[in-house]
C-alpha positions in Angstrom: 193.3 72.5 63.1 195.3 69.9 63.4 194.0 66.4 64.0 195.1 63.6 66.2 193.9 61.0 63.9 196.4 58.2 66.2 194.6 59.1 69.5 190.8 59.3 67.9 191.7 55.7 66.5 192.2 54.3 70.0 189.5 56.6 71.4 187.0 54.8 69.0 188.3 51.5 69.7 188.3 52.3 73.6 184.5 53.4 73.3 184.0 49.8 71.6 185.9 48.0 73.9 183.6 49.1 76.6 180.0 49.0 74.7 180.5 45.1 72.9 183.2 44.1 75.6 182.3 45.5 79.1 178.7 46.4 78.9 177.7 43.4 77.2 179.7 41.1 78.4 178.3 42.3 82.2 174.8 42.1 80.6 175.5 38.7 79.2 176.6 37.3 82.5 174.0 39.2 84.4 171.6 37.5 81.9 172.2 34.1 83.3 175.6 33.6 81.3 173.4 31.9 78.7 175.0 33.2 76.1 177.8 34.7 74.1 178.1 38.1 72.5 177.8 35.9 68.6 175.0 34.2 70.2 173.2 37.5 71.5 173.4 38.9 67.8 171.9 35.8 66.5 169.2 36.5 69.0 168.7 40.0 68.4 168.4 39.3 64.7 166.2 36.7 64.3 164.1 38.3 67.0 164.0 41.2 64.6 163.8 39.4 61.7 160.9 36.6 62.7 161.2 34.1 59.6 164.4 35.0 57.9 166.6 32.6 57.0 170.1 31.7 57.8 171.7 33.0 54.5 169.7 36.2 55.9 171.5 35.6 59.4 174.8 35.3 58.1 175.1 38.4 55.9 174.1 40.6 59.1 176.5 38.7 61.1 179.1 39.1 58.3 180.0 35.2 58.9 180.0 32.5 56.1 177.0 30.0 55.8 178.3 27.0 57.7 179.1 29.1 60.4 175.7 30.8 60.8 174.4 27.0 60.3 176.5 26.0 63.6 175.2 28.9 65.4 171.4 28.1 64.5 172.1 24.4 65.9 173.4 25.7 69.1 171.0 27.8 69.5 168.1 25.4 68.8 169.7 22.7 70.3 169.6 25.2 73.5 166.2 25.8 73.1 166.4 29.3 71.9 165.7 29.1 68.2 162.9 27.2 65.9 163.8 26.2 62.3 160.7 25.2 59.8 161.0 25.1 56.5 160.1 28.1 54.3 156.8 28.0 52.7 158.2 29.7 49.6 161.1 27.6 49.2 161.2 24.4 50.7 165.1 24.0 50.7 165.3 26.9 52.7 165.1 27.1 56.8 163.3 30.3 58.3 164.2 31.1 62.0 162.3 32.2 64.7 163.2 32.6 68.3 161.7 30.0 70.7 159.8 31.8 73.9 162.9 30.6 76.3 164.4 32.5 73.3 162.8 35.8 73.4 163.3 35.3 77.2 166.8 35.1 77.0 167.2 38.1 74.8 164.6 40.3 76.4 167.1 40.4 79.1 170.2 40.4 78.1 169.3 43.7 76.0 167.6 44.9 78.9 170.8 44.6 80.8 173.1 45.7 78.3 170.6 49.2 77.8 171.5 49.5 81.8 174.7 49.6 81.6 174.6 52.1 78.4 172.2 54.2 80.4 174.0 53.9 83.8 177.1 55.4 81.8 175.1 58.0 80.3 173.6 59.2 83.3 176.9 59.7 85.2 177.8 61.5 81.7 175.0 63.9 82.2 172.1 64.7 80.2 173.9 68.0 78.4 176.8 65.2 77.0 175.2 62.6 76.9 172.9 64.2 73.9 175.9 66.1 72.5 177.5 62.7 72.0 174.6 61.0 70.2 174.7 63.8 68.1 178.2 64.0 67.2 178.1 59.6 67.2 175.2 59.9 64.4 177.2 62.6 62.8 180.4 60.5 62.5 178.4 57.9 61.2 177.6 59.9 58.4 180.6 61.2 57.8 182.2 57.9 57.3 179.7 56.3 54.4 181.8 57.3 51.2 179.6 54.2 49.0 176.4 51.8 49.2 178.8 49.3 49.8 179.9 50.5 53.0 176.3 50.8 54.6 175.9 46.7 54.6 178.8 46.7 56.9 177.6 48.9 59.5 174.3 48.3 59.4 172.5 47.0 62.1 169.3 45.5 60.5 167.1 46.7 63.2 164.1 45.5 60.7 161.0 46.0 62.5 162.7 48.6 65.0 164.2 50.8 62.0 163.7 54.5 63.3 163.1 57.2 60.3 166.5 59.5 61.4 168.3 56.0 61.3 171.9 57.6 59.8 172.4 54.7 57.4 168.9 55.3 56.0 169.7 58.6 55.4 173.2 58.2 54.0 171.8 55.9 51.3 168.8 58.4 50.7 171.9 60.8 50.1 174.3 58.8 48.1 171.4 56.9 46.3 168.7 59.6 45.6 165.8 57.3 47.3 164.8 56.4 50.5 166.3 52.7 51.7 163.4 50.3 51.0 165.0 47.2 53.1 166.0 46.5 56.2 
């Protein structure tokens, strides 16, 4: 079998094109146009991840420090996120999302799972599963080291589901179950 490795690159970037670009850009703007797609992650995050702090923030966002410190003063300074000082360590800020906060990104995922779900109905049920299975199967696939899984990770912290593909590639490549999230 011969692969057209050329066409399944732009396939790929086609199907992320429409998810982070299209479908959340719509849900975004749907969403009150309250926020941008950087933002939305922030959100989703911290609303994830109630109390973590911005070093926390900025290795899931793969940015550096001072950025993810801008972001958390736009944000709070929007009302969307609260910073109080870590009881632990006092030099450190833990973030938590404001109610206006949780607000905001209740809906603009609500959206954004519309859109996804409007595309998989028209899809069909029969495809649409085949696809998730082949997607979570590609994911696999693709994890040669520990290293990668940090990158495409999408710290869903207190929303991790047990057949979560990167959990089970590290089980594979590690020996043990992942422990973090």
């Amino acid at each position: 079998m011969s692969l057209d490795t050329d066409r399944m690159v732009k396939a790929f970037t086609l199907v992320r094109n429409v998810v982070e670009r299209a479908f959340l850009d719509t849900a975004l703007e749907q969403a009150g146009g309250k926020l941008t797609p950087t933002q939305y992650q922030a959100l989703r995050f911290i609303g994830l991840h109630d109390g973590a702090c911005i070093r926390d923030l900025a290795a899931s966002l793969h940015v550096s420090h001072p950025a993810a410190v801008k972001l958390v003063e736009r944000l709070a300074a929007a009302g969307l996120v609260l910073r109080c000082p870590c009881p632990e360590d006092r030099r450190r800020v833990c973030l938590s999302l404001s109610a206006n906060g949780r607000s905001v990104w209740s809906e603009a995922r609500a959206r954004h799972e519309e859109l996804v779900g409007k595309a998989l109905q028209r899809m069909g049920e029969e495809q649409a599963a085949s696809l998730l299975g082949l997607l979570l199967r590609f994911v696999r696939a693709s994890v040669e080291s520990v290293d990668q899984l940090g990158k495409i990770c999408l710290y869903c912290g207190v929303e991790h589901s047990p057949g979560c593909p990167v959990a089970e590639t590290e089980e594979i490549l590690t020996g043990r179950p992942r422990d973090e999230y």
